[in-house]
C-alpha positions as CSV (number, residue, x, y, z in Angstrom):
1,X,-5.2,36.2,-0.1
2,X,-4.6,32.8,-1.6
3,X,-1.1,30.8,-1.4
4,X,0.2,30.7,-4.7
5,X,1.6,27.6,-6.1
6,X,4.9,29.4,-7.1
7,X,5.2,30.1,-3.2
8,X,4.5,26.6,-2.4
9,X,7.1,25.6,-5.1
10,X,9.8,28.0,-3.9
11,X,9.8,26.8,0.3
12,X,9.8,23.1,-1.2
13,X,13.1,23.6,-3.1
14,X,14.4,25.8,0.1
15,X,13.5,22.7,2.1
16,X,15.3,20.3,-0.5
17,X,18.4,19.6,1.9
18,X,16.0,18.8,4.6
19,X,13.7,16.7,2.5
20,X,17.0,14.9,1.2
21,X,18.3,14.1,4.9
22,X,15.2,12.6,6.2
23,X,15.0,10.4,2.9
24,X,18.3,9.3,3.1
25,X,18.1,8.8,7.4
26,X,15.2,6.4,6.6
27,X,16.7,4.5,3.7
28,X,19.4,3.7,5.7
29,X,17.0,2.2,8.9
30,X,14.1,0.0,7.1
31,X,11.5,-1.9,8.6
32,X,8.8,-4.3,7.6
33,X,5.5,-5.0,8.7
34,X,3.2,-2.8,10.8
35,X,5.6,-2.6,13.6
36,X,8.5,0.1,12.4
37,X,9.6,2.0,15.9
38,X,12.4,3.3,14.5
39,X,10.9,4.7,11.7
40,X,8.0,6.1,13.3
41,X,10.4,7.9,16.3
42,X,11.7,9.6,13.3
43,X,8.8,10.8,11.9
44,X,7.8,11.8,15.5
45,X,11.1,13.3,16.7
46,X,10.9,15.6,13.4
47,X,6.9,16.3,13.8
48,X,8.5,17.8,17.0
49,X,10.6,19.8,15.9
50,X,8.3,21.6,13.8
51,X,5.6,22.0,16.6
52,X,2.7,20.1,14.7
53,X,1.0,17.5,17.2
54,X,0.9,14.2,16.5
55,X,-1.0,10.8,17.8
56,X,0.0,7.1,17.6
57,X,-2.3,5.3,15.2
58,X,-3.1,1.6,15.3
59,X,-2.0,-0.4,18.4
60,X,-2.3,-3.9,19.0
61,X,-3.2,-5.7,16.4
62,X,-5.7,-8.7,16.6
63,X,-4.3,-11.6,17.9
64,X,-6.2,-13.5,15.0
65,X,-4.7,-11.4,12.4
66,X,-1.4,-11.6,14.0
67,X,-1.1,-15.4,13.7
68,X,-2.6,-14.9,10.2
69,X,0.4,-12.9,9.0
70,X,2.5,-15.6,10.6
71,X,1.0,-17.9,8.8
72,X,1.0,-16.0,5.7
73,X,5.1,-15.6,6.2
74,X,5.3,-12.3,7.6
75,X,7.4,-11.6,10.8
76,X,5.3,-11.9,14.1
77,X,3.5,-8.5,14.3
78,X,1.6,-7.4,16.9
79,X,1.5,-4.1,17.1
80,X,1.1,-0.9,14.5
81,X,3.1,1.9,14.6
82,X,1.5,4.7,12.3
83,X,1.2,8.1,13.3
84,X,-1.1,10.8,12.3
85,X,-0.4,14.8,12.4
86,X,-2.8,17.4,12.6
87,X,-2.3,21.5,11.0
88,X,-4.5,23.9,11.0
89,X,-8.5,24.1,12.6
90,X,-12.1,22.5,11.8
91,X,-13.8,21.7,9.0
92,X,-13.3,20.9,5.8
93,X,-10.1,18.3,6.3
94,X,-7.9,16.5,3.8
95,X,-5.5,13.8,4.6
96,X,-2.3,13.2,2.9
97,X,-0.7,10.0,3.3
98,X,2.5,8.2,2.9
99,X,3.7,5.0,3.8
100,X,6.5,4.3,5.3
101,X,7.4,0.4,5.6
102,X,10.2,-1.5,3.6
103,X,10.2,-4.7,1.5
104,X,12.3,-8.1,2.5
105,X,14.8,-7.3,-0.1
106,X,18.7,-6.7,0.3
107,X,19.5,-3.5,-1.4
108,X,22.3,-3.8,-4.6
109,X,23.6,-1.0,-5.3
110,X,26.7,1.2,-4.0
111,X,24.7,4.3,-2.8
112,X,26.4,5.8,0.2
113,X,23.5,5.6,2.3
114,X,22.6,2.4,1.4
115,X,20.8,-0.1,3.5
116,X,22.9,-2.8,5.0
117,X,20.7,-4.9,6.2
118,X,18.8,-7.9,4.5
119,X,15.8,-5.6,4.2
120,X,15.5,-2.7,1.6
121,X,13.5,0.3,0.7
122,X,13.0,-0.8,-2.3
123,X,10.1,0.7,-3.2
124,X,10.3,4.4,-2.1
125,X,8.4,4.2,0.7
126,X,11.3,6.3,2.7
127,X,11.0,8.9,0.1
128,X,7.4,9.1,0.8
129,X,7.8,9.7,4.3
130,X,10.1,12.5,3.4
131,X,7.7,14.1,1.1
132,X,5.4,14.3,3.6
133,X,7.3,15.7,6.0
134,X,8.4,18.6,3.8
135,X,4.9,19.1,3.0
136,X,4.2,19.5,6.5
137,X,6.8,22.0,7.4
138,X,5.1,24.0,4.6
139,X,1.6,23.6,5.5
140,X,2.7,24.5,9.2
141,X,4.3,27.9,8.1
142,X,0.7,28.6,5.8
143,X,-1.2,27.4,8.8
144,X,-2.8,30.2,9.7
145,X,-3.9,30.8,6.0
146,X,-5.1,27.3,6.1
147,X,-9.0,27.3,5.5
148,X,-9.7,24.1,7.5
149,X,-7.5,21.2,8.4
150,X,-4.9,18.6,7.0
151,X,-4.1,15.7,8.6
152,X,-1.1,13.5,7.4
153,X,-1.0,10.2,8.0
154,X,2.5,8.0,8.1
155,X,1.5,4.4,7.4
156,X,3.1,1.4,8.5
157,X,2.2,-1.7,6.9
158,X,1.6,-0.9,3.2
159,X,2.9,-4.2,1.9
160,X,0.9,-6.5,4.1
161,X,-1.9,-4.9,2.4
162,X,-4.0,-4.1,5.8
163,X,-1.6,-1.5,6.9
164,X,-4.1,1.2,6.2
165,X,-6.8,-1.0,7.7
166,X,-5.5,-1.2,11.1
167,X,-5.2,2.7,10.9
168,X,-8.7,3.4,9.9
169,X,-10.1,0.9,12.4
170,X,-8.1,3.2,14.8
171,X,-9.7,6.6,13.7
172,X,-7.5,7.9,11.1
173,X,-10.2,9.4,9.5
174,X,-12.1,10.8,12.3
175,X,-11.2,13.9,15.0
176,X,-11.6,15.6,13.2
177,X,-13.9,13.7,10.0
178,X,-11.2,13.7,6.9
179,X,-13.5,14.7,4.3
180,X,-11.4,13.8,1.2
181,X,-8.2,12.0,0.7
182,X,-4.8,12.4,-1.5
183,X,-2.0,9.3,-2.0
184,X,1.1,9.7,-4.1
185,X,3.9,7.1,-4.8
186,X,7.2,7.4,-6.6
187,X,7.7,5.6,-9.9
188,X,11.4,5.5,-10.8
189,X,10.9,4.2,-14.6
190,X,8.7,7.4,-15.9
191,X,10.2,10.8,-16.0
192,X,11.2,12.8,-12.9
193,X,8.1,15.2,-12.4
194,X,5.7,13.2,-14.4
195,X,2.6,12.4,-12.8
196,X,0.1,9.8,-13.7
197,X,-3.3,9.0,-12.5
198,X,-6.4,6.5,-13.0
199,X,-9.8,7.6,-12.8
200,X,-12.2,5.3,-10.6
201,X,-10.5,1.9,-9.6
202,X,-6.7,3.0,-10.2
203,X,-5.3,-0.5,-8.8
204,X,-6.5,-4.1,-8.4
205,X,-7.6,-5.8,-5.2
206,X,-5.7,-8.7,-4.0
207,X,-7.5,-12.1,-2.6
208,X,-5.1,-14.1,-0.9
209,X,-5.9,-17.7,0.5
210,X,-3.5,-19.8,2.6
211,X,-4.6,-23.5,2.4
212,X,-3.2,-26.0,4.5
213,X,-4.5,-29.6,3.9
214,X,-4.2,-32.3,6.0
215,X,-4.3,-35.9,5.1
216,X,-3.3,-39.8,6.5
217,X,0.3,-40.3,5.5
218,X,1.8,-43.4,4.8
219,X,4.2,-46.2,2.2
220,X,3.4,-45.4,-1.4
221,X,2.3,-49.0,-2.2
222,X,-0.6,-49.1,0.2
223,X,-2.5,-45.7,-1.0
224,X,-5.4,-47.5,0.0
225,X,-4.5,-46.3,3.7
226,X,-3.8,-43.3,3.2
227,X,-5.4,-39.9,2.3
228,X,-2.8,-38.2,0.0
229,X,-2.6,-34.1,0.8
230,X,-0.4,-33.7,-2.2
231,X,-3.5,-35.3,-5.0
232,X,-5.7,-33.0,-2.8
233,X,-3.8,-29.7,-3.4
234,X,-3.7,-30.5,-7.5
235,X,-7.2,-31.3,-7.9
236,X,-7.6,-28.2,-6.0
237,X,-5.1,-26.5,-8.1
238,X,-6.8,-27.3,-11.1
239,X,-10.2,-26.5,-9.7
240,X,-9.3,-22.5,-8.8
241,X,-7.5,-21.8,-12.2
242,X,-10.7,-23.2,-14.1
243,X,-12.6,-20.7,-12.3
244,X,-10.9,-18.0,-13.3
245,X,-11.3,-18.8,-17.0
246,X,-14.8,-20.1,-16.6
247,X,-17.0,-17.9,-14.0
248,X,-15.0,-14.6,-14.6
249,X,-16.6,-12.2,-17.6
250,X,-13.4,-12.2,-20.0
251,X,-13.2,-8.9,-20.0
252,X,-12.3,-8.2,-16.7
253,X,-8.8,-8.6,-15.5
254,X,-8.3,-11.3,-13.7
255,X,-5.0,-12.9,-12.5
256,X,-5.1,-15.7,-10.2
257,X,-1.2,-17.5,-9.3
258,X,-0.4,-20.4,-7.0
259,X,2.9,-19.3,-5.8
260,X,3.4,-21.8,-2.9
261,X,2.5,-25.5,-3.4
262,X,4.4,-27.8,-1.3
263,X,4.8,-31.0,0.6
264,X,6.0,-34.3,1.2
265,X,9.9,-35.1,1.6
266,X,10.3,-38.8,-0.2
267,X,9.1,-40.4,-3.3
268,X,7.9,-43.2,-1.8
269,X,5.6,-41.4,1.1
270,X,2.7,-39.8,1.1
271,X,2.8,-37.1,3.3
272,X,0.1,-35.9,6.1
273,X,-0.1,-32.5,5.0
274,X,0.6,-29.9,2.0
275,X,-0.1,-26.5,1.3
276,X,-1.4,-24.6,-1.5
277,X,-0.7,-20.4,-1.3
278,X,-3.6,-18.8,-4.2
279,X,-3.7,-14.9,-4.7
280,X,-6.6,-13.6,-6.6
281,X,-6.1,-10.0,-8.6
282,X,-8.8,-7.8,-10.4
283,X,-9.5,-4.7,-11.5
284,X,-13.5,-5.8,-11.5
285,X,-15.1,-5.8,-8.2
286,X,-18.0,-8.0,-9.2
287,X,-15.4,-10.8,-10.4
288,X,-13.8,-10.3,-7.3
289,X,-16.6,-10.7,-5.2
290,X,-18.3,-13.8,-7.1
291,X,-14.4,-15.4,-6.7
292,X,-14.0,-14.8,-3.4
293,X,-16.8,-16.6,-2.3
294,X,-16.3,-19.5,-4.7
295,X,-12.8,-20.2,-4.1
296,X,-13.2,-21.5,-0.7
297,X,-16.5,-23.2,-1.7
298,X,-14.2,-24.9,-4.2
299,X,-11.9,-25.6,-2.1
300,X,-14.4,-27.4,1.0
301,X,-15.9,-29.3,-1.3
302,X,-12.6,-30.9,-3.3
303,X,-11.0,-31.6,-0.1
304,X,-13.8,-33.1,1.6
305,X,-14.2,-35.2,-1.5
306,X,-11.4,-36.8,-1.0
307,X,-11.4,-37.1,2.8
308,X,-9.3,-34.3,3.9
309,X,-9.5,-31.7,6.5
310,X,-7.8,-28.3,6.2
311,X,-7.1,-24.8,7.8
312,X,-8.1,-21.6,5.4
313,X,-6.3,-18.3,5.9
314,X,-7.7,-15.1,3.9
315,X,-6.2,-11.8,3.6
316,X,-8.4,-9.3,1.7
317,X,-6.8,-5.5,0.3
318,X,-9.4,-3.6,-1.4
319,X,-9.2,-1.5,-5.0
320,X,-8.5,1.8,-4.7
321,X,-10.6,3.8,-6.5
322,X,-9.9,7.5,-7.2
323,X,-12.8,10.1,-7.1
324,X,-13.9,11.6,-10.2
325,X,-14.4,14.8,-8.9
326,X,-11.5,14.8,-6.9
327,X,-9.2,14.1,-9.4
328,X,-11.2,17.3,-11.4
329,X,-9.9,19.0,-8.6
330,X,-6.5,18.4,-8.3
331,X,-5.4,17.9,-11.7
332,X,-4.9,21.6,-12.6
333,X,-3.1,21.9,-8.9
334,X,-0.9,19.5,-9.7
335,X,-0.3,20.9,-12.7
336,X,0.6,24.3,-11.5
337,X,3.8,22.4,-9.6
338,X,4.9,20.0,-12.3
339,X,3.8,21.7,-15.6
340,X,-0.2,20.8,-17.1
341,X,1.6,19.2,-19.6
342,X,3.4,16.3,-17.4
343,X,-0.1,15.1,-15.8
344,X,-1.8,12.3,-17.9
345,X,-4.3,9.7,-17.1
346,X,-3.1,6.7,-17.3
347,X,-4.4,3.1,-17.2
348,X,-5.5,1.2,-13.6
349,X,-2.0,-0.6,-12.5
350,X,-2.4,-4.1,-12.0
351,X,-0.7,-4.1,-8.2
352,X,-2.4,-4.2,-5.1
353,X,-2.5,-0.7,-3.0
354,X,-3.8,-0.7,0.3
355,X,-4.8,3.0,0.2
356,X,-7.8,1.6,-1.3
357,X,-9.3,0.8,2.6
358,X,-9.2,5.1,2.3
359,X,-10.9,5.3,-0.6
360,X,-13.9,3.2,0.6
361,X,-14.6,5.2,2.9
362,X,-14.0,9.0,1.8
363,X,-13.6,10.2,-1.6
364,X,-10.0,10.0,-2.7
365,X,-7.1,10.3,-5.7
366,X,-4.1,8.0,-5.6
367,X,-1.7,9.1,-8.3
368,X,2.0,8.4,-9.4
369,X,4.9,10.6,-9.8
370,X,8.0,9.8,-11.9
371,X,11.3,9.7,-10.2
372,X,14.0,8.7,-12.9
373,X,13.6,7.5,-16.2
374,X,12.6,4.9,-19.1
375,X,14.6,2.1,-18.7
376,X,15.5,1.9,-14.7
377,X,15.2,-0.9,-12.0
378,X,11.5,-0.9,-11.2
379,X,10.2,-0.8,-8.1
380,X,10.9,-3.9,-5.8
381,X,14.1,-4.6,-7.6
382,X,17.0,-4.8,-5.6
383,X,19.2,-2.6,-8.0
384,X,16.2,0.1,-7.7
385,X,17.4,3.6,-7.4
386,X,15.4,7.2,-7.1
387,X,16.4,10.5,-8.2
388,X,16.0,12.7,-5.4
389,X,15.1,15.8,-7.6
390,X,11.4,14.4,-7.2
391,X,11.6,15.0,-3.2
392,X,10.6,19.3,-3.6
393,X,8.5,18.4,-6.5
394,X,6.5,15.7,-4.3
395,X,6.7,17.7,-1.1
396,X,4.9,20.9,-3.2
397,X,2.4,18.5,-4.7
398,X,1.2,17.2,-1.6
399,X,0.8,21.1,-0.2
400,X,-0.1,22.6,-3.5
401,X,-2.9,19.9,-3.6
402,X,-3.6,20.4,0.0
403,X,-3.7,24.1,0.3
404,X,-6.4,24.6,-3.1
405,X,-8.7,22.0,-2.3
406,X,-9.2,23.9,1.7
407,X,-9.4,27.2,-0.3
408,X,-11.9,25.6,-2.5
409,X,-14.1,23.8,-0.4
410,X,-13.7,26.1,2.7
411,X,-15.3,28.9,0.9
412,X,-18.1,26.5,1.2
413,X,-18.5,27.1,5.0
414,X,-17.8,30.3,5.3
């Protein structure tokens, strides 16, 4: 006999308290980065407690992409601390994930289990976590109606934008093989309960390139001397905004921002070095790829022009794209939790979300679900605040979803 989505929706709210206390335990102890032991002992210790076994998922991380965060301006991170859970038996398997990290942001509001720290989570990842973690407590009381697997996956990371990557390089997706994939994230300006969702690419990708030039410094009156970092970095300035307007189709989206440019401490010396911070984000993966290669072609030849050396740090987070079929799937399970009518498709948002390193490799849905109203803080505001009613609601969507996609597609080996 199948689950029903009303039963699913009744253990969620009986699990509201529960859900509630492990949102509000995380929001008060957030972490950046991949490295979040608190945060993952947590999700452990409670994993325990409901006798689903669990693995650590990701490890050290390469030293070179260590010192490339570093460089970047993230904390030193070398390690990753996700963790991935495993309910029910064989094949077919369907991951859920949620991150889990928090943002450099001091919280500003007078919630009683505020963060107190200089770091916030400011955009929900806590209540994610939580989510989950009801969803699990669910799936693991169905599991022997289960017809497969589901693996959740607690991410680390998400706002480096390779979080997921480290995970999947570390076999999230395999042992056993995830064969389709479901994301959800809180959105605290649309309706509690509503749930919005893009078809195909559902976010942009984000290039980011960390150019460090170096020069001759010297007096300003004998420029003859010198080679000047700082007339480097604006011709190259220049140069990567032109391409966006000039080798890009104008009908993809395109937004390319030079949020760091700096150097030099005295107007009358030209310094040895400066450094020019570029992030490139589409929606179009072939303006993405043709950028991403000319940029630092751009960049090696302008420099080098003007008798320069330099260092050239690239970060890469992918689209996400959501699966068609998938989301054909889901929609009307969704629906049976929050009401057919409050699911809509919605445009591709023009953030970068790192579940997209998922979605390239197994068929996915990434969607968003409304936790407030018109009119609030948006995410990664300091004054940002969720309503909690969302926590059942988002638990039951993750096992509603769950739960009829294994009864669907395990019909199909049996």
């Amino acid at each position: 006999m199948a689950i029903s989505a009303e039963e699913v929706k009744k253990r969620a709210y009986d699990l509201k308290d529960q859900i509630t206390q492990d949102r509000r335990y995380l929001h008060q102890i957030p972490e950046i980065g991949t490295d979040l032991p608190k945060t993952s002992a947590y999700i452990k210790k409670r994993l325990d407690e409901m006798g689903i076994p669990w693995k650590d998922c990701g490890g050290p991380i390469p030293p070179k992409m260590t010192e490339d965060f570093v460089e970047a301006g993230f904390p030193r991170m070398e390690k990753e601390t996700g963790v991935t859970a495993l309910i029910g038996h064989g094949s077919p398997c369907i991951l859920l994930r949620a991150d889990m990290d928090a943002l450099p942001v001091r919280e500003d509001n007078d919630l009683e289990f505020r963060s107190c720290s200089s770091t916030g989570h400011m955009c929900g990842h806590d209540s994610h976590a939580a989510m989950l973690l009801g969803a699990a407590q669910i799936l693991k009381d169905m599991e022997s109606e289960l017809k497969g697997s589901v693996k959740l996956m607690f991410q680390p990371g998400e706002e480096t934008g390779a979080g997921a990557r480290v995970m999947v390089e570390d076999g999230a997706l395999t042992d056993p093989k995830v064969d389709a994939a479901f994301g959800l994230h809180v959105q605290p300006t649309d309706r509690t309960g509503e749930v919005g969702y893009a078809v195909g690419v559902n976010s942009a990708s984000l290039d980011s390139f960390i150019l460090k030039i170096y020069g001759r410094g010297g007096h300003s009156s004998q420029p003859q001397l010198c080679t000047d970092p700082l007339m480097i970095m604006n011709q190259v300035y220049q140069a990567v905004n032109l391409l966006a307007t000039r080798e890009a189709d104008p009908a993809a989206m395109v937004a390319l921002t030079c949020g760091v440019a700096k150097g030099g401490t005295a107007v009358n010396i030209i310094p040895d070095e400066a450094e020019l911070h570029i992030g490139l984000r589409t929606l179009d993966v072939e303006a993405a790829e043709h950028l991403k290669q000319r940029i630092p072609e751009v960049i090696d030849h302008y420099v080098k022009a003007w008798n320069g050396e330099y260092d050239l740090t690239i970060f890469h987070t992918p689209c996400t794209f959501s699966n068609e079929e998938l989301c054909r799937e889901m929609v009307p399970h969704i629906g049976e939790i929050v009401g057919e009518e409050n699911v809509h498709q919605i445009p591709p948002m023009t953030g970068t979300e790192d579940f997209g390193y998922v979605t390239k490799e197994v068929p996915g849905m990434f969607a968003f679900i409304g936790a407030g109203k018109p009119g609030n803080a948006p995410l990664h505001s300091p004054k940002m605040i969720l309503d909690e009613e969302v926590l059942p609601i988002g638990a039951a969507v993750h096992a509603n979803a769950a739960i009829a996609w294994l009864e669907e597609h395990g019909k199909e080996n049996n």
